[in-house]
Every structure is written in structure tokens, then in C-alpha cells.
Backbone atoms as SQL, in Angstrom:
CREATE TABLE atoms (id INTEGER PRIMARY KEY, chain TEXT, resi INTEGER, resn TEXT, atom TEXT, x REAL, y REAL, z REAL);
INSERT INTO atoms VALUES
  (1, 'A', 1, 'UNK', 'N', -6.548, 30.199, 0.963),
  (2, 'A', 1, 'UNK', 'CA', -6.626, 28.782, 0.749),
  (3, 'A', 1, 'UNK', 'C', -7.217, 28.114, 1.984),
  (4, 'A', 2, 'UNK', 'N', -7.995, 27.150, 2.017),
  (5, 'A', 2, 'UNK', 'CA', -8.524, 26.232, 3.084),
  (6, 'A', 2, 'UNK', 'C', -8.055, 24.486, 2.641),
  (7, 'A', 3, 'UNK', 'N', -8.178, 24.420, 4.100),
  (8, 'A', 3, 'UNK', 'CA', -7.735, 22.752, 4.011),
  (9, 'A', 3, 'UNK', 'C', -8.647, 21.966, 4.401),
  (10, 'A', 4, 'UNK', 'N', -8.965, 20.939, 3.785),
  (11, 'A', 4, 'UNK', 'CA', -9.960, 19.903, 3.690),
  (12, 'A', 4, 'UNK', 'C', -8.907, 18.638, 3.816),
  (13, 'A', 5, 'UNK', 'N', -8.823, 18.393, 5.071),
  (14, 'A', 5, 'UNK', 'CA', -7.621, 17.305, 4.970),
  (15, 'A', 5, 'UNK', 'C', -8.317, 16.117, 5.230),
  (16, 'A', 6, 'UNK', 'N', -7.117, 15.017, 3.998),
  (17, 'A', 6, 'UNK', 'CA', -7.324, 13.727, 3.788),
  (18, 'A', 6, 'UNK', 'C', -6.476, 12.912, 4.291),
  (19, 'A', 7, 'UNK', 'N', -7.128, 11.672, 3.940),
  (20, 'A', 7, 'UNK', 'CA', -6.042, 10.325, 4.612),
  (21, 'A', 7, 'UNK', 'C', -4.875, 10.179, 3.537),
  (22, 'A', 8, 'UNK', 'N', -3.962, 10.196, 4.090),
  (23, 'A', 8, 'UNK', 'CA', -2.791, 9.899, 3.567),
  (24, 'A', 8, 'UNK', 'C', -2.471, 8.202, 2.695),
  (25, 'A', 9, 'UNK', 'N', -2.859, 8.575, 1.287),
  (26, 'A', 9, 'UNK', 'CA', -3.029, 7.197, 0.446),
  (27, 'A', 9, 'UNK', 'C', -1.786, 6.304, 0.942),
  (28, 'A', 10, 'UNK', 'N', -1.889, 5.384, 0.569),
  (29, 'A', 10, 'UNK', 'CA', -0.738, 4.142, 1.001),
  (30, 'A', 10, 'UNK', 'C', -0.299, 4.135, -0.149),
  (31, 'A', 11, 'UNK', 'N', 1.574, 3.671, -0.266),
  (32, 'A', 11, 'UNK', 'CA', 2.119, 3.723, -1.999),
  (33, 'A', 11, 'UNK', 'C', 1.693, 2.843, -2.806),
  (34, 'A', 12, 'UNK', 'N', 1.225, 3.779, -4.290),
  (35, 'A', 12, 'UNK', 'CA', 0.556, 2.531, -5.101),
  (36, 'A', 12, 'UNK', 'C', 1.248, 1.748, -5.338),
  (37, 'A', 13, 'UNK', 'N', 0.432, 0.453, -5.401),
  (38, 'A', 13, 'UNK', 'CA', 1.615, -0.468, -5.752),
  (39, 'A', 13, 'UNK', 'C', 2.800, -0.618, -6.747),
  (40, 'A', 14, 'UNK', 'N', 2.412, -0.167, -7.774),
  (41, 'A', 14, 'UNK', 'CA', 3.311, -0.080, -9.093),
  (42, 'A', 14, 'UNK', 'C', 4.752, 0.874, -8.342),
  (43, 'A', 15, 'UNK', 'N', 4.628, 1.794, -8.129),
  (44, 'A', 15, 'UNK', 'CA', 5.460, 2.854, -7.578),
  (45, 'A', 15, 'UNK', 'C', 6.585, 1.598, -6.406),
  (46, 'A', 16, 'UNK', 'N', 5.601, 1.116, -5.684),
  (47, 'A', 16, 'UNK', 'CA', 6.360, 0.145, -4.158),
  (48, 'A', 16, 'UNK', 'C', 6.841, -0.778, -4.896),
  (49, 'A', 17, 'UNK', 'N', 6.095, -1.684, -6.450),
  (50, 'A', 17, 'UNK', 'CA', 7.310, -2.413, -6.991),
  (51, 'A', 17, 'UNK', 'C', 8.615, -2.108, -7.545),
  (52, 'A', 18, 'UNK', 'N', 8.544, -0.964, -8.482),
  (53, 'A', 18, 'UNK', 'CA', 9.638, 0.248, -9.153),
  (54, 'A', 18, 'UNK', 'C', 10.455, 0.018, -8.429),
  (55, 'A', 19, 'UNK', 'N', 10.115, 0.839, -6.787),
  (56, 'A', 19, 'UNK', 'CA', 11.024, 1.005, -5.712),
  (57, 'A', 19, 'UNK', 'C', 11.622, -0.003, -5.511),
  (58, 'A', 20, 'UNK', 'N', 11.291, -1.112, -5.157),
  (59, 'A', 20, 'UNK', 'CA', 11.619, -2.341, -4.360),
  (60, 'A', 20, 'UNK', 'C', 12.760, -2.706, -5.456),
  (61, 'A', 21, 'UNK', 'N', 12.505, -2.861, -6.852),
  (62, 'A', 21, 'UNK', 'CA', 13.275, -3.167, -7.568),
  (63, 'A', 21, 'UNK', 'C', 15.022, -2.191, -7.749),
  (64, 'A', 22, 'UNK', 'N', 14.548, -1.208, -7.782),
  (65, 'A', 22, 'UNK', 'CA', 15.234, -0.167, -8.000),
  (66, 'A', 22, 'UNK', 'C', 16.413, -0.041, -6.790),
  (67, 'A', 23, 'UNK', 'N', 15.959, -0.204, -5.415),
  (68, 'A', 23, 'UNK', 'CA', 16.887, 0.015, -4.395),
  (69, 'A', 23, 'UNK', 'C', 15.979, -1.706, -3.394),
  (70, 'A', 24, 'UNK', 'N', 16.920, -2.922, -3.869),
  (71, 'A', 24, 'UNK', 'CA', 16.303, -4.109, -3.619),
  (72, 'A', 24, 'UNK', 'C', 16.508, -3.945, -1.900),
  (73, 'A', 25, 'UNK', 'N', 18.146, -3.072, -1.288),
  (74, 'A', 25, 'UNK', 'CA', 18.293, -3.430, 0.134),
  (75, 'A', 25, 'UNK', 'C', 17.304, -2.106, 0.515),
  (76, 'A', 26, 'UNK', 'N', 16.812, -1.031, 0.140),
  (77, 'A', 26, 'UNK', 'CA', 16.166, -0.068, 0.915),
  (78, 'A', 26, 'UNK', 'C', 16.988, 1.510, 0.364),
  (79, 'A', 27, 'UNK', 'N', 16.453, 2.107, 0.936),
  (80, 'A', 27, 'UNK', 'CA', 17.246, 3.552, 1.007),
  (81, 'A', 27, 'UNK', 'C', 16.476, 4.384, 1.816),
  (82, 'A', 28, 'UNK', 'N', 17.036, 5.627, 2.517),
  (83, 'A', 28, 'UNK', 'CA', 16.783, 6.523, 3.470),
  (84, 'A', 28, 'UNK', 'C', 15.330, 6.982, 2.873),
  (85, 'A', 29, 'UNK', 'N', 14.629, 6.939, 1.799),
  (86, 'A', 29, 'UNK', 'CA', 13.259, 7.340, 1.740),
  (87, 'A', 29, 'UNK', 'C', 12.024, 6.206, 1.655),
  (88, 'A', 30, 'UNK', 'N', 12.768, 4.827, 1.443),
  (89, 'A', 30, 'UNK', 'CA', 11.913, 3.836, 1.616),
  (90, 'A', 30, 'UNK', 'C', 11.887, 3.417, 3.088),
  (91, 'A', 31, 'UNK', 'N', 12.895, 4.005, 3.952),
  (92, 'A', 31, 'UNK', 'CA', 12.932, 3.426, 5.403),
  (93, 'A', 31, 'UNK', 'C', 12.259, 4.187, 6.315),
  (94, 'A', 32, 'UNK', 'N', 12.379, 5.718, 5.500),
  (95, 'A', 32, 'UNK', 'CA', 11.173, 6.517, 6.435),
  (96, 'A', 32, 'UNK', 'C', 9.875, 6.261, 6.195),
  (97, 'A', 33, 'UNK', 'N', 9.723, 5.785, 4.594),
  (98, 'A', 33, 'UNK', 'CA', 8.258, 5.819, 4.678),
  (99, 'A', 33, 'UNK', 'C', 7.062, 4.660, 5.375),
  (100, 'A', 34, 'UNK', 'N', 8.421, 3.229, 5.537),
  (101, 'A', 34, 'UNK', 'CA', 8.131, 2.339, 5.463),
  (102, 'A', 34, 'UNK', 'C', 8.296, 2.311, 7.288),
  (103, 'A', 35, 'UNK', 'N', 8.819, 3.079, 7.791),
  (104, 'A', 35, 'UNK', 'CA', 9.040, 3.158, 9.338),
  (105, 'A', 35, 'UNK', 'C', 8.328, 4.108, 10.377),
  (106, 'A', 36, 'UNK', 'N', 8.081, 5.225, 9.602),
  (107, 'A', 36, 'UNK', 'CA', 7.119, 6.520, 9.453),
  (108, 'A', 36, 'UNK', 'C', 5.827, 7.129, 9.385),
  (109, 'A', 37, 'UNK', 'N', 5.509, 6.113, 8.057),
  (110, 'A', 37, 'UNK', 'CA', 4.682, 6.300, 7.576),
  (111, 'A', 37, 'UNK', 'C', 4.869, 7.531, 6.500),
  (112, 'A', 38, 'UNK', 'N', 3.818, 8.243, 7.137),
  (113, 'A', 38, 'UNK', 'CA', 3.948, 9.711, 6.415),
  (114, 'A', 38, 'UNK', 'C', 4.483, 10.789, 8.375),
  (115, 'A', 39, 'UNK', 'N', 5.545, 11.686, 7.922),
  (116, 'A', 39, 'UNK', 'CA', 5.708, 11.873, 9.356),
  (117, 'A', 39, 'UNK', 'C', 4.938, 12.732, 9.823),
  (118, 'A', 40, 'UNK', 'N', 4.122, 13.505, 8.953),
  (119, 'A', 40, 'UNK', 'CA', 2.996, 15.087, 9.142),
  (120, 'A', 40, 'UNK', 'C', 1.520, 14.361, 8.397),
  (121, 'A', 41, 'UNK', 'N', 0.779, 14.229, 8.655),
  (122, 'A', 41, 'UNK', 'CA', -0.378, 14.754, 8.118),
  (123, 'A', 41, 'UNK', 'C', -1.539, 16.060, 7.964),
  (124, 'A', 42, 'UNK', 'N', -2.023, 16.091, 7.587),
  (125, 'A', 42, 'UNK', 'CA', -2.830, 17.260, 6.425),
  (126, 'A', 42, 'UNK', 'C', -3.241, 18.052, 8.271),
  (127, 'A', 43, 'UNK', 'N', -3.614, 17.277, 8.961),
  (128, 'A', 43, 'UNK', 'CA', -4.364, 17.989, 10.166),
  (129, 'A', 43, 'UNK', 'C', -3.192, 18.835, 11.262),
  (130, 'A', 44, 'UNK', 'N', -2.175, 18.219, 11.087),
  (131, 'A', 44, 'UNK', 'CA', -1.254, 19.408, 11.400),
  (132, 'A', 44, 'UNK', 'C', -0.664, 20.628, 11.021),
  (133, 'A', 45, 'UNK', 'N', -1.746, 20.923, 10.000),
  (134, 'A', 45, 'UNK', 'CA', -0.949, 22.408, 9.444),
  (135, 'A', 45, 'UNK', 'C', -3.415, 22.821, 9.379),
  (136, 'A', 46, 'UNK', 'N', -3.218, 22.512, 10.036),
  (137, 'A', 46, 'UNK', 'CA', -5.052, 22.722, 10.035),
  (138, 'A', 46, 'UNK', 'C', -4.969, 24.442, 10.210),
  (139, 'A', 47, 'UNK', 'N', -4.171, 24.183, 11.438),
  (140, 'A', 47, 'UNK', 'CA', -4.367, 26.202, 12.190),
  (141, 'A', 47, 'UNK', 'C', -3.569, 26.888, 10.991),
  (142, 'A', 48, 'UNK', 'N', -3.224, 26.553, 10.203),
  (143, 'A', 48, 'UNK', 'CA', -2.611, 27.683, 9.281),
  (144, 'A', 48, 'UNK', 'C', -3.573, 28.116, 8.216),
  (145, 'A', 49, 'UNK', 'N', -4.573, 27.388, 7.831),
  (146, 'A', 49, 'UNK', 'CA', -5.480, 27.838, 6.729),
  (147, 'A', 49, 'UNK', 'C', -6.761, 28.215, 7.236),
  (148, 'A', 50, 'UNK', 'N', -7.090, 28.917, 6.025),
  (149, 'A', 50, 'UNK', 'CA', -8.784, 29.591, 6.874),
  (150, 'A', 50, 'UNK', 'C', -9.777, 28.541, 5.860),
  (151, 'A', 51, 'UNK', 'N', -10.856, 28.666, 6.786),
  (152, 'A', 51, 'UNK', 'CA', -11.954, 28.167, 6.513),
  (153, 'A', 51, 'UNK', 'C', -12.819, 28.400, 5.249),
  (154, 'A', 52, 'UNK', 'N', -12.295, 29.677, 4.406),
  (155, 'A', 52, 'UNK', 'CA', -12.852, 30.003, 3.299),
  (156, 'A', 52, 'UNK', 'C', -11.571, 29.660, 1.979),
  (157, 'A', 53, 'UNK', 'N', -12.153, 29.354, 0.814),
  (158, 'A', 53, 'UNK', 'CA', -10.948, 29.407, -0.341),
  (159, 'A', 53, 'UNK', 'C', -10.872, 28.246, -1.069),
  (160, 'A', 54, 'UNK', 'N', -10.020, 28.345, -2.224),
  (161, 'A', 54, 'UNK', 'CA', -9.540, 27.519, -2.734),
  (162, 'A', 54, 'UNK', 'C', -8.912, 25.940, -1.867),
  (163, 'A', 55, 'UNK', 'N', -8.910, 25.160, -1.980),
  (164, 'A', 55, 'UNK', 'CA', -8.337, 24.025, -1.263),
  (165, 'A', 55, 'UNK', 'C', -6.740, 23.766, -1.499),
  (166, 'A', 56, 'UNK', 'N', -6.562, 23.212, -0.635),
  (167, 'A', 56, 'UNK', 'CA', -4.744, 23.659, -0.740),
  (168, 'A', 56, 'UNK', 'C', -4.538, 21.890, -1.066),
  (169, 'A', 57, 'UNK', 'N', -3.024, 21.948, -1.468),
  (170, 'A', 57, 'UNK', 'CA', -2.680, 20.418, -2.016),
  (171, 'A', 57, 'UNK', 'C', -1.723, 19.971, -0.913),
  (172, 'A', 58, 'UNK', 'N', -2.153, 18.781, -0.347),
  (173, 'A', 58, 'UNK', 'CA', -1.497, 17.867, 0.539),
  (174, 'A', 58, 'UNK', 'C', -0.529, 18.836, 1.438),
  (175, 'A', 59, 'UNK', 'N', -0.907, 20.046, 2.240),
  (176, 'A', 59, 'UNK', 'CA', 0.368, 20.228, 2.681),
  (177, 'A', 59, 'UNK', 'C', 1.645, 19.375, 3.492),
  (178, 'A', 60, 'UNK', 'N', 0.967, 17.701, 3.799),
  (179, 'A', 60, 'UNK', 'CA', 2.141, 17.003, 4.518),
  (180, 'A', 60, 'UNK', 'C', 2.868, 16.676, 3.324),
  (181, 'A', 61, 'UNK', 'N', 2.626, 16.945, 2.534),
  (182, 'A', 61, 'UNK', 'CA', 3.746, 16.204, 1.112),
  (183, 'A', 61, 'UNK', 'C', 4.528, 17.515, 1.032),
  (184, 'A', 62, 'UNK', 'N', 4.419, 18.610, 1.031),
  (185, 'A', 62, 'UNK', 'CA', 5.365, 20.163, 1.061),
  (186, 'A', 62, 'UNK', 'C', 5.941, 19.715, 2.078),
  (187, 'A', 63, 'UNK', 'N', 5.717, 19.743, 3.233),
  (188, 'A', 63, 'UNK', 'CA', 6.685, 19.268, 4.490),
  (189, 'A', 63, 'UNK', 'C', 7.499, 18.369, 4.115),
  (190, 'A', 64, 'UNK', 'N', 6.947, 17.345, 4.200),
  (191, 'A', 64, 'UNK', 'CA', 8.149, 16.118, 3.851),
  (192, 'A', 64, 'UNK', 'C', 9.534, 16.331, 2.520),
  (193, 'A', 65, 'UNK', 'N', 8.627, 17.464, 1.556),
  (194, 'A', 65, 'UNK', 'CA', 9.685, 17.484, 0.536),
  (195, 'A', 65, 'UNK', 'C', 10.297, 18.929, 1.213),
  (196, 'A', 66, 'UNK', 'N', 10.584, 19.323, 1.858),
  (197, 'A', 66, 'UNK', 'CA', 10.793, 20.450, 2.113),
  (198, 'A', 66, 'UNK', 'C', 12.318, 19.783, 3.484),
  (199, 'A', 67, 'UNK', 'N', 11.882, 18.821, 3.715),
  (200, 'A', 67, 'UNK', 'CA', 12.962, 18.257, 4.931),
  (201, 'A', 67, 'UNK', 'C', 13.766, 17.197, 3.577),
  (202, 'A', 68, 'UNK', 'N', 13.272, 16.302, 2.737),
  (203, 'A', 68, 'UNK', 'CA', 14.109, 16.072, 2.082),
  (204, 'A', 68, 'UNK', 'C', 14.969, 16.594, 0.836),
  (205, 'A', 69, 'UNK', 'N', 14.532, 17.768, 0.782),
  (206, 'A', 69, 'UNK', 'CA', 15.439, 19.110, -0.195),
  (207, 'A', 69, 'UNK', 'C', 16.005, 19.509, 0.784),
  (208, 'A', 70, 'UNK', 'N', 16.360, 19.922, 2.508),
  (209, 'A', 70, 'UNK', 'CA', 17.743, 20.175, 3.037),
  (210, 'A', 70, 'UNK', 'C', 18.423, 19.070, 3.135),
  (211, 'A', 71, 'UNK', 'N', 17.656, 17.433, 3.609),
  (212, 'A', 71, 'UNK', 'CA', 18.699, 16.620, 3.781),
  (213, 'A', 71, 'UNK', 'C', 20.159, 16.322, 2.309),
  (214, 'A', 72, 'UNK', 'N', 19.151, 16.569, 1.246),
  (215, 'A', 72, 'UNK', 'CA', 20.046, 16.471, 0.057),
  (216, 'A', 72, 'UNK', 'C', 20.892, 17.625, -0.404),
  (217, 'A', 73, 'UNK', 'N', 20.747, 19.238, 0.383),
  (218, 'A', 73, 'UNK', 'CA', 20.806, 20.097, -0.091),
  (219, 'A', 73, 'UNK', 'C', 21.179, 20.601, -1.318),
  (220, 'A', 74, 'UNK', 'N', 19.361, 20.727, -1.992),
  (221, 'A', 74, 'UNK', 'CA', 18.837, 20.649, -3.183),
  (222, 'A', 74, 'UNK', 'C', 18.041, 22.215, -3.295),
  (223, 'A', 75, 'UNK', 'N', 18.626, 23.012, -4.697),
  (224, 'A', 75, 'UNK', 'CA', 17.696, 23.857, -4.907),
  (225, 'A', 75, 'UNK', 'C', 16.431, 23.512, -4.773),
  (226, 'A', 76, 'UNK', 'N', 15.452, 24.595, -4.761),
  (227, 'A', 76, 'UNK', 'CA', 14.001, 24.346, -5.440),
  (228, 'A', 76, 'UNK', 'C', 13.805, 23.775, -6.173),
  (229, 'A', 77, 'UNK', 'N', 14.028, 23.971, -7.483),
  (230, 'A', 77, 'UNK', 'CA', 14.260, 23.601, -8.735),
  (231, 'A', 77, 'UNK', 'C', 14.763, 21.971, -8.521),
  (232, 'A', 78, 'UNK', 'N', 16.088, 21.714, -8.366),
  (233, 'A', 78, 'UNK', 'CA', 16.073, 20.086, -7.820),
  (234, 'A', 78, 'UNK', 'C', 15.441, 19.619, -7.324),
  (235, 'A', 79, 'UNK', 'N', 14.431, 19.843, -6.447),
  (236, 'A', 79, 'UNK', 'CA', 14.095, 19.688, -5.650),
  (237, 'A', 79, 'UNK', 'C', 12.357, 19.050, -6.586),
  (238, 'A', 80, 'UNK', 'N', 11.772, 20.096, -7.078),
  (239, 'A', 80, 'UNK', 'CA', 11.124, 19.829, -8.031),
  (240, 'A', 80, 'UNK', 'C', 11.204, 18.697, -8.875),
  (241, 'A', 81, 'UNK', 'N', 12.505, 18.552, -9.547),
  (242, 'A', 81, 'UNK', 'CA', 12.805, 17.353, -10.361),
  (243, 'A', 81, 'UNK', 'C', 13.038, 16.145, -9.319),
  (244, 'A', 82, 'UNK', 'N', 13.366, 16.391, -8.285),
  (245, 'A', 82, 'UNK', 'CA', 13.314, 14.987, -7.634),
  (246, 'A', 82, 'UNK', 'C', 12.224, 14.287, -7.515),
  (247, 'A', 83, 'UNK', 'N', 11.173, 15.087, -7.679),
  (248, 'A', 83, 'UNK', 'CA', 9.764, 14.546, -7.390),
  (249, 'A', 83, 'UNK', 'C', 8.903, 14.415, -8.270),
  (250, 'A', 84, 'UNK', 'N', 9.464, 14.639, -9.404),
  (251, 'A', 84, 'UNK', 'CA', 9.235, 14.233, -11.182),
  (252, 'A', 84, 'UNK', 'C', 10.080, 12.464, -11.225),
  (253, 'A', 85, 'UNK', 'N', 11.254, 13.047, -11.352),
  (254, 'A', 85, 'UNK', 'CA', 11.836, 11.769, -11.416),
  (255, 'A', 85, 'UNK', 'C', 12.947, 10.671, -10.781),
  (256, 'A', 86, 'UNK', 'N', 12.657, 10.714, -9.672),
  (257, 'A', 86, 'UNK', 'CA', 13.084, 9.465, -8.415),
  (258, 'A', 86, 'UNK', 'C', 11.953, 9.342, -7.726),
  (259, 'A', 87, 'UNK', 'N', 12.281, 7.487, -8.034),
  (260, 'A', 87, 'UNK', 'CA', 11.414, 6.596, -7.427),
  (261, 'A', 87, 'UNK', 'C', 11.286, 6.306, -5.568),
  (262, 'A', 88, 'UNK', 'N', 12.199, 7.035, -5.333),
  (263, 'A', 88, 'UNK', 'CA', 12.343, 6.692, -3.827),
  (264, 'A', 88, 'UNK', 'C', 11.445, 7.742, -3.411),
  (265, 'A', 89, 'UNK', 'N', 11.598, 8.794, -3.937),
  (266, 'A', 89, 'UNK', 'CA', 11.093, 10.278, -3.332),
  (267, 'A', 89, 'UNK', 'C', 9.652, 10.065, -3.747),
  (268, 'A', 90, 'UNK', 'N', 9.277, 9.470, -5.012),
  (269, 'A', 90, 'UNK', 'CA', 7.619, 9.299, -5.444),
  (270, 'A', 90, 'UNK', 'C', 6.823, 8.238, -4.137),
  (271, 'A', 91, 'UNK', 'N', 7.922, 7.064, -3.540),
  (272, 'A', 91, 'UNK', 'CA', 7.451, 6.005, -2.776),
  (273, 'A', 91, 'UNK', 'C', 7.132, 7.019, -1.611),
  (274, 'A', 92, 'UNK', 'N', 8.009, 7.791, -0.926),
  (275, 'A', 92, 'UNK', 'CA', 8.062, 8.421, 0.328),
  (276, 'A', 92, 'UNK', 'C', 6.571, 9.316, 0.091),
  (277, 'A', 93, 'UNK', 'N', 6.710, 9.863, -0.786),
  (278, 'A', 93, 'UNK', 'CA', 5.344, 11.269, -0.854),
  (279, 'A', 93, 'UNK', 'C', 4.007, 10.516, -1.536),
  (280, 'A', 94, 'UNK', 'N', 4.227, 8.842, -1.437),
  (281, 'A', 94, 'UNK', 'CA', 2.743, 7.774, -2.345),
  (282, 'A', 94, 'UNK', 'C', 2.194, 9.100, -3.555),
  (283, 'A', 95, 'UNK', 'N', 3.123, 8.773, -4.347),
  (284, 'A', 95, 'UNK', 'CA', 2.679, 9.418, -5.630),
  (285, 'A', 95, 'UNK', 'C', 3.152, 7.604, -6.704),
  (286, 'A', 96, 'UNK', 'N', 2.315, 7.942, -7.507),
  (287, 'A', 96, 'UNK', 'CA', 2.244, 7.034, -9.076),
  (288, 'A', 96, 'UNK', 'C', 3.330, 7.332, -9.504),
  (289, 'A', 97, 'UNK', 'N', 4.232, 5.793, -9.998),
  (290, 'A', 97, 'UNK', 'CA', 5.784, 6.204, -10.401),
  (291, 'A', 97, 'UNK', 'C', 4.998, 6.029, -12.287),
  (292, 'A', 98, 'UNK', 'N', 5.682, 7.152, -13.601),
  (293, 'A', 98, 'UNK', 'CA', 5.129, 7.623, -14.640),
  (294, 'A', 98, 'UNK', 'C', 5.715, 6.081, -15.020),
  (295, 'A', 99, 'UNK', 'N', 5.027, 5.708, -15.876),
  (296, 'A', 99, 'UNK', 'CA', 5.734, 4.954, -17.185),
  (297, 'A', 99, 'UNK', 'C', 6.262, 5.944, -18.408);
């Protein structure tokens, strides 16, 4: 796999209204993201991929979900569904919350 790293999108809005609505005082994934930013981007995991291959997906979004599956200590599998369906965890990783 090779990495072609990008800028880290800002949360779409729809997702940052969801959120806002959803947890009106905040919560531990709107305060990192919103304090944070994103805490890894794509260029810090640069030395791990080679220059030839398939393109790899966001590895700062694996990181980040990878620190918030121990803070919750969450299977894989939970871990997975958290990022299907909670809005805090979609705001933190700027993913599109589904209608």
C-alpha cells in the first residue's frame, strides 16, 4: 500500500449540526476535535508505506479510532459500529452523519 496524503476535511456541516444538537453542552469527541483538530495527520505515518501500491485510506482516522476504541474499551467490532452509528465519533473522524 502507498500513501498519498491529504488535508484533513473540516466536519461537514450537517454531521457539526447533528452533533451540536445531539450533545448541545459538548462531549469528549467534540472537544478533541474542536480543540485538536485532527491529532495525527496522513504525513505522520508517511515512513510506514512504500512508494508503490494500492493507496491506503486516511491512516490518521485508524489512529484516532484506534485511541478512541481503548478509551471506551471497545471490541473491534464495537468499535466498527461506533463509526457507523455515533454522531460524536462521525464529528471527531469529519465523516457525513447518514440520514
Amino acid at each position: 500500500m502507498s500513501l498519498h496524503p491529504e488535508p484533513i476535511s473540516p466536519v461537514p456541516s450537517q454531521t457539526a449540526k447533528v452533533a451540536r444538537a445531539a450533545f448541545p453542552k459538548g462531549n469528549i469527541y467534540l472537544q478533541i476535535r474542536d480543540t485538536l483538530g485532527s491529532i495525527y495527520l496522513d504525513e505522520d505515518f508517511d515512513h510506514l508505506f512504500s512508494v508503490k501500491g494500492q493507496p491506503a485510506r486516511c491512516p490518521w482516522r485508524l489512529a484516532l479510532i484506534c485511541i478512541m476504541q481503548y478509551m471506551e474499551n471497545l471490541s473491534d467490532r464495537q468499535a466498527a459500529e461506533a463509526v457507523r452509528g455515533r454522531i460524536d465519533w462521525k464529528y471527531a473522524l469529519s465523516l457525513h452523519a447518514r440520514r
